[in-house]
N, C-alpha and C positions, 0 to 999 in steps of 0.2 A: 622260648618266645623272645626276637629281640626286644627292646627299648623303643619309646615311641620316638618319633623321629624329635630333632630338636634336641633332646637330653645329650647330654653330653658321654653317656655311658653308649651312646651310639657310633660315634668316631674310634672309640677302642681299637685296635688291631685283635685281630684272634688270626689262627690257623696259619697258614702257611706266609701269608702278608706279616702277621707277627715275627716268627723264624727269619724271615728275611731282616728286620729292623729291630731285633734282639741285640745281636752280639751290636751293634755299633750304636743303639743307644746306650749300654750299659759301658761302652770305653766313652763316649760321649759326657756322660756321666759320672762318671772316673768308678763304676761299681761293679761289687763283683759278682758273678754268674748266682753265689748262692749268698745271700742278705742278711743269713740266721746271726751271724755274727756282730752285725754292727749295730747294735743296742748298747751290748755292751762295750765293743770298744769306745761310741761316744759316750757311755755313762765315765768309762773309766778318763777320757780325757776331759773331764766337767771334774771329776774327784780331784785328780793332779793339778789342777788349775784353780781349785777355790783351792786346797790344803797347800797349794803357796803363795797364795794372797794370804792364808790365815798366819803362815810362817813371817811374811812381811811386816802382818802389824802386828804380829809377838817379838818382833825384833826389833821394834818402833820404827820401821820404815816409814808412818804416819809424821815422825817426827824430822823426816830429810826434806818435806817441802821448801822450796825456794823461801826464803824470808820475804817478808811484805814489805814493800819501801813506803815510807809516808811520803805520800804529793800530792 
């Protein structure tokens, strides 16, 4: 049964209109054919990136701000 009109799950592509506008939304997109993967590669670029902010301020990079001038 489709979706009553108006919904938005109504515009969907399915079948063969889909196949047609697959491959050049997913380079559109920059994605790839199969998805399973990117979970975890963005989990793992979120890991890399707080564990060198945490490296910065164990090295007191908190400590490199500009100095304050009095005016």
């Amino acid at each position: 049964m489709p979706p009553p009109a108006g919904e938005t799950r109504a515009q969907l592509l399915d079948g063969e209109a889909w196949q047609a506008a697959r491959q050049p939304a997913l380079t559109d997109l920059q994605l790839p054919e199969n998805p399973a993967g990117l979970p975890a590669e963005y989990a793992m670029v979120v890991h890399l990136a707080l564990q060198d902010v945490g490296t910065r301020i164990g090295a007191g990079a908190a400590d490199s701000r500009p100095a304050r001038t009095a005016g």
